[in-house]
SEKE-133066 format. One record per residue (C-alpha): residue number from 1; residue in three letters; x, y, z. Coordinates in nm, 4 decimals, decimal comma. Each point is the difference from the previous one (the first is absolute). Last residue first. Layout:
residues N
R  NUM  ala  X  Y  Z
...
This chain:
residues 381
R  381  unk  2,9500  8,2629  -2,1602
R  380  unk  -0,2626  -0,2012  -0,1737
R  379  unk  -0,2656  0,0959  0,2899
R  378  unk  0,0631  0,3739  -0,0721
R  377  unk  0,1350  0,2364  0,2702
R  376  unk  0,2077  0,2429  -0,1502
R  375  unk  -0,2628  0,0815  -0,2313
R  374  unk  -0,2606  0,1230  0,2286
R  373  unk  -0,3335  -0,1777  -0,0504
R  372  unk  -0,2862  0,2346  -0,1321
R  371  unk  -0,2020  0,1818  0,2232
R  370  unk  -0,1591  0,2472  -0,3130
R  369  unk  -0,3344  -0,2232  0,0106
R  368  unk  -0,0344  -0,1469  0,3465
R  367  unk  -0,0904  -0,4397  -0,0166
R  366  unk  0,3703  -0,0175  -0,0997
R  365  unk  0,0058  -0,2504  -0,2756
R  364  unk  0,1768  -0,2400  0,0643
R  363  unk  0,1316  -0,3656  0,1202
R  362  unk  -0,2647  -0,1834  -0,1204
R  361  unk  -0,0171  0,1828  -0,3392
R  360  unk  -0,1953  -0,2043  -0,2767
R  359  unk  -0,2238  -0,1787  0,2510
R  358  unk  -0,0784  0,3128  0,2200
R  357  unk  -0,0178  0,0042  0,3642
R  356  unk  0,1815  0,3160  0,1270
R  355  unk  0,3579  0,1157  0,1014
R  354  unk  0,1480  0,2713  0,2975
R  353  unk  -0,3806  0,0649  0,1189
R  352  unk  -0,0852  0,3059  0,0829
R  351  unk  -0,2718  0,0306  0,3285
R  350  unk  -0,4051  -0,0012  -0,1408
R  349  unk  -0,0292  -0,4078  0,0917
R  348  unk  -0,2094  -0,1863  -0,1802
R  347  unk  0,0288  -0,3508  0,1055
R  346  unk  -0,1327  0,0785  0,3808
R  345  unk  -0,0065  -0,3014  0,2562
R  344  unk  -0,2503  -0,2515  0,0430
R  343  unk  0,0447  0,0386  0,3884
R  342  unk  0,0262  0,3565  0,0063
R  341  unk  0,2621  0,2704  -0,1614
R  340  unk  0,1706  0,1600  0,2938
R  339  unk  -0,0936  -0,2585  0,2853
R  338  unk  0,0250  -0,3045  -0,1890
R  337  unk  0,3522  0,0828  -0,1444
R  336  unk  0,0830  0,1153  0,3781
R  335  unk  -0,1113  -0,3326  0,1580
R  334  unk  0,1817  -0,1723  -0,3443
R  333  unk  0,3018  0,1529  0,1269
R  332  unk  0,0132  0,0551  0,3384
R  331  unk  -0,0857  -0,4006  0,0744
R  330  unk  0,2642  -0,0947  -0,2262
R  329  unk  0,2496  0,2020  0,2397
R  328  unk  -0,1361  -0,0728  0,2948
R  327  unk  -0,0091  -0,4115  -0,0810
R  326  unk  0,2938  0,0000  -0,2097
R  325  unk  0,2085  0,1505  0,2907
R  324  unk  -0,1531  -0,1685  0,2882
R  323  unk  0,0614  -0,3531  -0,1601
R  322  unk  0,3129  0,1517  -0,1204
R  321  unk  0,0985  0,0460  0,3509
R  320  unk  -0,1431  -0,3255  0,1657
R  319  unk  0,1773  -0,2309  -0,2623
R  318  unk  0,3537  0,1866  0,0781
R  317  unk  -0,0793  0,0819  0,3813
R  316  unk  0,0137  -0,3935  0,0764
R  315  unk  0,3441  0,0040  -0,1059
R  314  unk  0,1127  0,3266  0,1784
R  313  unk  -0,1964  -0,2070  0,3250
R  312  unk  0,2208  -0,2910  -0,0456
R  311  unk  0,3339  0,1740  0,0045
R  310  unk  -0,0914  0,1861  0,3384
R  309  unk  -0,0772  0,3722  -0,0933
R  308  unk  0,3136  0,2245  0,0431
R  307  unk  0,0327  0,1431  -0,4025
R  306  unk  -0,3113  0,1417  0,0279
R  305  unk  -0,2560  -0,1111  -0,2491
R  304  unk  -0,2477  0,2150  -0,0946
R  303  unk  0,0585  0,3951  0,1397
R  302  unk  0,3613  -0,0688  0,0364
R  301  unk  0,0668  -0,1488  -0,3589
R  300  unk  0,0504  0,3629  -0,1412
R  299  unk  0,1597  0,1328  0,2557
R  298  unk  0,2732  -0,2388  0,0014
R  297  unk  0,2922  0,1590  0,1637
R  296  unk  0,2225  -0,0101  -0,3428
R  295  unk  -0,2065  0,2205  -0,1697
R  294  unk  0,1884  0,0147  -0,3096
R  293  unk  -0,1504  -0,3462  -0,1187
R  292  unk  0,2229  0,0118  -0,3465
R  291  unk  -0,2904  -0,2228  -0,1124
R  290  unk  -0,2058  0,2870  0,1145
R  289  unk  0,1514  0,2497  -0,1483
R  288  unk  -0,0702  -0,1937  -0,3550
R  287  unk  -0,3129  -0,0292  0,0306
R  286  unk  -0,0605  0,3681  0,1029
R  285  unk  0,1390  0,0697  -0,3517
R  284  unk  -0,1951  -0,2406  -0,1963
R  283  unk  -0,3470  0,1319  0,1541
R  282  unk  0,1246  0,3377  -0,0614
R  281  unk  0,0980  -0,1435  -0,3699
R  280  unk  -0,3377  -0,1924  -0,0623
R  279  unk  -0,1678  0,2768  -0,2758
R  278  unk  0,3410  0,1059  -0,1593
R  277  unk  0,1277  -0,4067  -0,0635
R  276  unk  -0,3712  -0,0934  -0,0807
R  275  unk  -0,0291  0,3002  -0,2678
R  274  unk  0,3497  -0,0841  -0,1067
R  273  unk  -0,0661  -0,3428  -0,1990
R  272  unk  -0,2504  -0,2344  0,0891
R  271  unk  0,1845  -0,3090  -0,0870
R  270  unk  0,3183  0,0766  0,1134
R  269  unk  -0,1320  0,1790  0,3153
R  268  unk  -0,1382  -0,2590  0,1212
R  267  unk  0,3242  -0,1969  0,1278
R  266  unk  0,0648  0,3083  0,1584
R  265  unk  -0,2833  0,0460  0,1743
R  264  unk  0,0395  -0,3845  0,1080
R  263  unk  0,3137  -0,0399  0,1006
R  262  unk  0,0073  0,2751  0,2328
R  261  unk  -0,3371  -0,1414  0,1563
R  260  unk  0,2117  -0,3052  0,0597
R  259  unk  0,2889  0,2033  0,1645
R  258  unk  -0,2596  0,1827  0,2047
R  257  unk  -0,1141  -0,3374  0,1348
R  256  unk  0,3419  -0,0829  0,0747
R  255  unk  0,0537  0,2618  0,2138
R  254  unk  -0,3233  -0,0374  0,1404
R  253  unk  0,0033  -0,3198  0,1665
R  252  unk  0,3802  0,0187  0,0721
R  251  unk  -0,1104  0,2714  0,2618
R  250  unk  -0,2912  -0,1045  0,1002
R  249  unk  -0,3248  0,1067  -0,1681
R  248  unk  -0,1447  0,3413  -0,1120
R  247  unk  0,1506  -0,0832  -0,3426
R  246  unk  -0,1448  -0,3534  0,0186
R  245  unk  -0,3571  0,1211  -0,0609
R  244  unk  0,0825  0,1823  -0,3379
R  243  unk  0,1231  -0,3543  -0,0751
R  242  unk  -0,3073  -0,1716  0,1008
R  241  unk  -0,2017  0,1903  -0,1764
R  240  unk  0,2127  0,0677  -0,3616
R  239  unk  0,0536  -0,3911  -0,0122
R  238  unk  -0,3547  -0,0833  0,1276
R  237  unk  -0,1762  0,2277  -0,3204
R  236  unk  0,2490  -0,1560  -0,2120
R  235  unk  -0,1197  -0,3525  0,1162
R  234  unk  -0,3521  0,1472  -0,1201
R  233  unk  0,0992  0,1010  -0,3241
R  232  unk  0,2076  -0,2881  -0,0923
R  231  unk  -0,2433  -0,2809  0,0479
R  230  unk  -0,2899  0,1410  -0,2012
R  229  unk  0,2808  0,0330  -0,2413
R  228  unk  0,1227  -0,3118  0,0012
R  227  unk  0,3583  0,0378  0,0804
R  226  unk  0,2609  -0,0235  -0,3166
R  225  unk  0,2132  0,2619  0,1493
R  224  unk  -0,3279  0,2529  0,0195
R  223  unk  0,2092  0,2896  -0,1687
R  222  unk  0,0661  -0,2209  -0,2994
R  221  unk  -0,4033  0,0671  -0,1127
R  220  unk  0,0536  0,3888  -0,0507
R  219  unk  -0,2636  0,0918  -0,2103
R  218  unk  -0,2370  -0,2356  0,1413
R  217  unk  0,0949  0,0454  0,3977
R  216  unk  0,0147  0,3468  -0,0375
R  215  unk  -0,3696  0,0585  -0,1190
R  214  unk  -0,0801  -0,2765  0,2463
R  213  unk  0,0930  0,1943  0,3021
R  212  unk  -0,2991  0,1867  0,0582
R  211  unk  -0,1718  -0,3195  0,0055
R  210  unk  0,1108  -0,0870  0,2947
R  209  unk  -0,1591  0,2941  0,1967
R  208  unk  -0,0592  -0,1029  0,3615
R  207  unk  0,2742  -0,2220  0,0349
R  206  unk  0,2714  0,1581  -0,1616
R  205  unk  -0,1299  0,2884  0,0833
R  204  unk  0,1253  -0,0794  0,3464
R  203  unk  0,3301  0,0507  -0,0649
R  202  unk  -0,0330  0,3839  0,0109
R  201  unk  -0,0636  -0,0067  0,3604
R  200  unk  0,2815  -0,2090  0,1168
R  199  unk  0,2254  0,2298  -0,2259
R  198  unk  -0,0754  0,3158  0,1341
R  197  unk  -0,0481  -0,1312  0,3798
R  196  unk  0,3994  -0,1107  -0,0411
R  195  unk  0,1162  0,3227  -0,1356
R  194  unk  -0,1910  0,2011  0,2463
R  193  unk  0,1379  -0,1994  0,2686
R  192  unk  0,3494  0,0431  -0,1296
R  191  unk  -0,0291  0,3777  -0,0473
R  190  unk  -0,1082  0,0390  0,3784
R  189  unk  0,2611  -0,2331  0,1258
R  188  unk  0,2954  0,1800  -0,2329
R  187  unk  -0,1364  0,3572  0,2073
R  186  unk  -0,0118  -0,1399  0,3088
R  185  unk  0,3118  0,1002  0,1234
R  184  unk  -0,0492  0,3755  -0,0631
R  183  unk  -0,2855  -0,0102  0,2492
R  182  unk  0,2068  -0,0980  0,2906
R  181  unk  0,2980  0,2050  -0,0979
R  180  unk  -0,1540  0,3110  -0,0322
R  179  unk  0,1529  0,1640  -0,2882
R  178  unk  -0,2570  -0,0222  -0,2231
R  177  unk  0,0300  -0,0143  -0,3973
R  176  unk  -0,0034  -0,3924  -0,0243
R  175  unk  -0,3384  0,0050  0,1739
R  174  unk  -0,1672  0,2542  -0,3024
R  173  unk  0,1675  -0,1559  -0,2754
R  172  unk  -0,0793  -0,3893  0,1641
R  171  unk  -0,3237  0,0658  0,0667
R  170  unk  -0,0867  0,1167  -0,3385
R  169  unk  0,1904  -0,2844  -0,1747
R  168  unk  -0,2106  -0,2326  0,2517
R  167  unk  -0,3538  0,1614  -0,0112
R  166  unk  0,0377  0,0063  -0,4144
R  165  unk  0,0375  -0,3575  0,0023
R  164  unk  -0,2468  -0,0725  0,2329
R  163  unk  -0,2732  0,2359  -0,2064
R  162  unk  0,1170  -0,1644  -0,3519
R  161  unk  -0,2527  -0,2551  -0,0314
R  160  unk  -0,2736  0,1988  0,1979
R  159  unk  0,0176  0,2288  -0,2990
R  158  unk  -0,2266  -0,2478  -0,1539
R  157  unk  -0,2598  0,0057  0,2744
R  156  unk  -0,0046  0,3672  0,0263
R  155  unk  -0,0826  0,0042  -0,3593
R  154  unk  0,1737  0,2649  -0,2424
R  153  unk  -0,0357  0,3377  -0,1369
R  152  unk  -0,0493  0,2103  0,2494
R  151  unk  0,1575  -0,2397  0,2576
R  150  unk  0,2910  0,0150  -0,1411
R  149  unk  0,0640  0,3387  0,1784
R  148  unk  0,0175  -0,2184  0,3474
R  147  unk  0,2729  -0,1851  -0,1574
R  146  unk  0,2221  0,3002  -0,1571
R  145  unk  -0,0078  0,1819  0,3885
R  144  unk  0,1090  -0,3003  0,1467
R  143  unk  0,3160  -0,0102  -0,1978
R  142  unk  0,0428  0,3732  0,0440
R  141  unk  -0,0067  -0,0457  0,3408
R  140  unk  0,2435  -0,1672  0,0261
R  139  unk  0,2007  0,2152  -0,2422
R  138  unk  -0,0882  0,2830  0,2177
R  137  unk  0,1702  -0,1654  0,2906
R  136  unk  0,3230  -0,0597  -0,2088
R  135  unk  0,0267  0,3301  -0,0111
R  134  unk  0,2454  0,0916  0,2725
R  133  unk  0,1277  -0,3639  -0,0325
R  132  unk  0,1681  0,1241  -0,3355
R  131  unk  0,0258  -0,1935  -0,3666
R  130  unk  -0,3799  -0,1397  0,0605
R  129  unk  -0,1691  0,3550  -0,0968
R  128  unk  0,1036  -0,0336  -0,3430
R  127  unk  -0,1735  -0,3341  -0,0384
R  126  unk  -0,3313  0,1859  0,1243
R  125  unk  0,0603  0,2546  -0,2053
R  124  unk  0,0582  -0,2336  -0,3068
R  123  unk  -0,3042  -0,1524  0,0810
R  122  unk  -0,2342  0,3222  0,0597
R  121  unk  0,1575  0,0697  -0,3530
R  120  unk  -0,2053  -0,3082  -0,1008
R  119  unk  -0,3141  0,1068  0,1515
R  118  unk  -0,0388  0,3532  -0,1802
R  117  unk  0,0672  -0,1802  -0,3417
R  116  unk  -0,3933  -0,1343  0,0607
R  115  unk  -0,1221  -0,2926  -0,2251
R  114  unk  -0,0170  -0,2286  0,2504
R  113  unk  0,1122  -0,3500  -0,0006
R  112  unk  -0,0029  -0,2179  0,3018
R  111  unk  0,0926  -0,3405  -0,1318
R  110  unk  0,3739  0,1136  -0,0556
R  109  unk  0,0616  0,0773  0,3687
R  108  unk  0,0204  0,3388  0,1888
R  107  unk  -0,2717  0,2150  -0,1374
R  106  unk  0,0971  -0,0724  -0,3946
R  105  unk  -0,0401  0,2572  -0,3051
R  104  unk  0,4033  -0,0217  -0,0410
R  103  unk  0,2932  -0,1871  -0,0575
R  102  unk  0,2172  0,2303  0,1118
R  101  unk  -0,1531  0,0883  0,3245
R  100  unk  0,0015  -0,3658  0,0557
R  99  unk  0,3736  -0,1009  -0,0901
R  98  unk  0,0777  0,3175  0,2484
R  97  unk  -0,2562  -0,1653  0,2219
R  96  unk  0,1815  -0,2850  0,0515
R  95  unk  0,3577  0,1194  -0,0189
R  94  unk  -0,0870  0,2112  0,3633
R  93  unk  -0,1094  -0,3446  0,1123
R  92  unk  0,3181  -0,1696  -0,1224
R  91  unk  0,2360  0,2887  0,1744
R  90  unk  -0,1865  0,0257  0,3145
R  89  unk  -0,0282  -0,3724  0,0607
R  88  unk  0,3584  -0,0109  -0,0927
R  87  unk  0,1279  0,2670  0,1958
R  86  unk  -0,1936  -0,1288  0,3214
R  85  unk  0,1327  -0,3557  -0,0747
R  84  unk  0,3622  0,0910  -0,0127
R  83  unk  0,1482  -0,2265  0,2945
R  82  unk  -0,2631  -0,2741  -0,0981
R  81  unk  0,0785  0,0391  -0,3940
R  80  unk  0,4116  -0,0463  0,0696
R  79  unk  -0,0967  -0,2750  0,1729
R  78  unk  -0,2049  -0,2419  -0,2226
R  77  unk  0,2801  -0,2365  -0,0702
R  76  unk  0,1182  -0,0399  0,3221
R  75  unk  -0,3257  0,0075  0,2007
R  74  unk  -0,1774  -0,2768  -0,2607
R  73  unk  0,3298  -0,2108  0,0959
R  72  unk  -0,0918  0,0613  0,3921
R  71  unk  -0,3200  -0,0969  -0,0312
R  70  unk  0,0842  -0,3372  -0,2314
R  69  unk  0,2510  -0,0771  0,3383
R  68  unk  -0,2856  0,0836  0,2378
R  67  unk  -0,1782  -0,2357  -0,1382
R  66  unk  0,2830  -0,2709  -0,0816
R  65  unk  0,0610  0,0461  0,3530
R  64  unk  -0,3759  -0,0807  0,1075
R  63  unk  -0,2106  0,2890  0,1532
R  62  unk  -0,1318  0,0556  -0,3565
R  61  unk  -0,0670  -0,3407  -0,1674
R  60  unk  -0,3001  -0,0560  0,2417
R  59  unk  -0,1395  0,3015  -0,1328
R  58  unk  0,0861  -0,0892  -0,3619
R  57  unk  -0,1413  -0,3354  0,0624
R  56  unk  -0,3706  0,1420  0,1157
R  55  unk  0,0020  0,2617  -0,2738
R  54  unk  0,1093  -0,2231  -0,2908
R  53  unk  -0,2715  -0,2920  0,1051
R  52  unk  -0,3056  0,3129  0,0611
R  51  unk  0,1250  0,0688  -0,3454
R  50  unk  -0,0919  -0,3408  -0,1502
R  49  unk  -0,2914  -0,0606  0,1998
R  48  unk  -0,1495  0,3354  -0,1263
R  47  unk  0,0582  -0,0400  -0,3542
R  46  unk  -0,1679  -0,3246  0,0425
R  45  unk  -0,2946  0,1727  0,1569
R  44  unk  -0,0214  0,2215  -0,3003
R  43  unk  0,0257  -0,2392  -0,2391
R  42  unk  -0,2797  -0,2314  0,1597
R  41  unk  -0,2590  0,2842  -0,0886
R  40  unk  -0,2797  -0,0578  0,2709
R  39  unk  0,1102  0,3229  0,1760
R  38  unk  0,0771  0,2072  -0,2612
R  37  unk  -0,3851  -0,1091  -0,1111
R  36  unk  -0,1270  0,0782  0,3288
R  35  unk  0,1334  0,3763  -0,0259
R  34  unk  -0,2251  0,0734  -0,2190
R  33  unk  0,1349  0,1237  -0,3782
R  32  unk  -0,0059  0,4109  0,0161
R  31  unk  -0,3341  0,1999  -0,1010
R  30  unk  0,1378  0,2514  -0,2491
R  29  unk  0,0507  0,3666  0,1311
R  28  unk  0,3925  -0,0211  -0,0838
R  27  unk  -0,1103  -0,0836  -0,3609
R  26  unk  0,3651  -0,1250  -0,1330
R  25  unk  0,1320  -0,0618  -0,3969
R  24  unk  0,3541  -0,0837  0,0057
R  23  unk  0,3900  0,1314  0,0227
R  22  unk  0,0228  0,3045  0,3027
R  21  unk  -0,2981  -0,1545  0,1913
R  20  unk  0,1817  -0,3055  -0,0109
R  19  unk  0,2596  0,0694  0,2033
R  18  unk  0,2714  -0,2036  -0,0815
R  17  unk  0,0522  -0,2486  0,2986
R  16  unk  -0,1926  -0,3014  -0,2849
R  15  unk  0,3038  0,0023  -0,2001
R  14  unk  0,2354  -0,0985  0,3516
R  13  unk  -0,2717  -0,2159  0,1294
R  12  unk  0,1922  -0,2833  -0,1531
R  11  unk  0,3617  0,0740  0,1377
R  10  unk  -0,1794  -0,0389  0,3735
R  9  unk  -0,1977  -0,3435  -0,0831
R  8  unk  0,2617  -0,1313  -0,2040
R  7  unk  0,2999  0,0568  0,2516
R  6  unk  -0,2428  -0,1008  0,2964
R  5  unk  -0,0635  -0,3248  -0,1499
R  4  unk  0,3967  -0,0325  -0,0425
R  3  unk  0,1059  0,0975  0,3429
R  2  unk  -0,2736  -0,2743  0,1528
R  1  unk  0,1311  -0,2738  -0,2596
């Protein structure tokens, strides 16, 4: 019963883990749904009962035989990744923003459009800089470089959504180029954090802009799995929390939440064609490296839940930690919201917008004449 609520609660978030930025209508300056009502909606605290369930029994799973048994299987078949994981991280994020620079008019991800060639041959530098650990650094930096020129034409808020994810990839270029030993080790920690953060932030529109999902919801009603849709949005919202959460967990923990996330992006694909394959594949490749856990010492769990606490303190972490977690994190979020556009928010926001409100177009037109959508990424791909 426990597997099989967690089995619709994770494969049900899986339409709702597109980004909807890239797919719907959005004002980033718009006064976000309070907090209270997330936490007076009885969907979200079920979604929380039921993975707080999956967490507690996987941990206690994990120091048992058939544990360490399922651990060893996931070693097997994802070894030949974990002893190449520095030439596939290199390889898929050097593929990433090849598919970028050819699509085109895009700072890093398909809701940042700008109509500037100049930043898409920064891409294809940047990707050619990832083939040698000489350059590698100015890659990183690269990456950082794109964000902060976003700013001219977008939100700090907005680019918020991307600033974990663009930390990690950066972190690991630059760490994975070192030769020191101590620093060199941390670079699949650093990209695994930012990962994590990344999606634990973007969840949270789920709560504080529902709406923005109805568009997708409407068009696409078989993406819900026959869940309510007032239901579906916010248990999505848990799914893509809790399970960002688990990566930084024990070692089981996140192995299987990465395998879940897996399932997911590529379950939305399908439906959303290549723009949600292209936009999610750093995300998808870190996944994947850390199902094939290749740091085998744990670095990643160290800093939350080391692998010597007594069996009932790692239990009692579980509740504590994504107490902490939803509680910082949320907090961030609307604090920031408030901070940058005020309590009641801003609806008319002077940054480009990927789609606008309009009754015969929801999904389009750009709000910039002469931005138009690049063909290679179309929403009937």
């Amino acid at each position: 019963m426990l597997l099989s609520s967690i089995g619709t609660l994770v494969v049900s978030s899986g339409a709702a883990e597109a980004h909807v930025k890239w797919f719907a209508p959005y004002i980033v300056g718009a006064a976000p749904q309070s907090i209270g009502q997330t936490l007076t909606n009885s969907w979200f605290w079920t979604g929380i009962v039921l993975v707080l369930l999956f967490l507690l029994t996987t941990i206690v799973i994990e120091r048992r035989p058939v544990g360490q048994a399922a651990l060893a299987g996931l070693d097997r078949f994802t070894g030949p990744v974990a002893r190449r994981a520095d030439d596939f991280m290199r390889a898929t994020t050097a593929a990433f923003f090849v598919a970028v620079f050819a699509v085109g008019g895009v700072y890093l991800t398909p809701d940042l459009r700008t109509p500037s060639e100049l930043i898409s041959w920064a891409q294809l530098l940047i990707a050619a800089g990832i083939f040698s650990r000489r350059t590698m650094p100015f890659s990183a930096a690269g990456v950082i470089a794109l964000w902060l020129i976003a700013l001219r034409d977008y939100e700090l808020f907005h680019l918020l959504d991307y600033l974990a994810l663009g930390i990690g990839v950066a972190g690991y270029l630059l760490l994975a180029s070192i030769d020191n030993p101590r620093w060199h080790e941390k670079r699949f920690t650093v990209l695994f954090w930012g990962v994590a953060i990344a999606l634990m932030w973007s969840s949270l529109e789920k709560f504080a802009y529902p709406d923005w999902f109805y568009p997708l919801v409407e068009e696409r009603p078989f993406l819900t799995f026959g869940l309510p849709r007032d239901a579906f949005i916010p248990m999505a919202g848990v799914a893509e929390f809790t399970l960002g959460f688990g990566l930084i967990w024990s070692p089981l923990v996140r192995r299987l939440s990465a395998i879940s996330l897996l399932v997911i992006f590529m379950t939305a694909v399908y439906p959303f064609g290549r723009i949600d394959f292209v936009g999610h594949a750093m995300i998808m490749a870190a996944l994947v490296l850390i199902a094939a856990d290749p740091v085998r010492k744990g670095y990643a769990m160290e800093a939350i839940a080391p692998a010597a606490a007594h069996p009932k303190r790692r239990l009692a972490a579980v509740p504590t930690g994504l107490a902490m977690a939803l509680v910082v994190i949320a907090s961030s979020y609307w604090g920031l919201h408030a901070t940058f556009f005020g309590a009641d928010g801003n609806v008319t926001p002077d940054e480009l917008a990927t789609h606008s409100f309009s009754p015969e177009h929801p999904h389009g037109p750009q709000r910039e004449e002469g931005l138009s959508a690049p063909s290679a990424l179309s929403d009937t791909d």
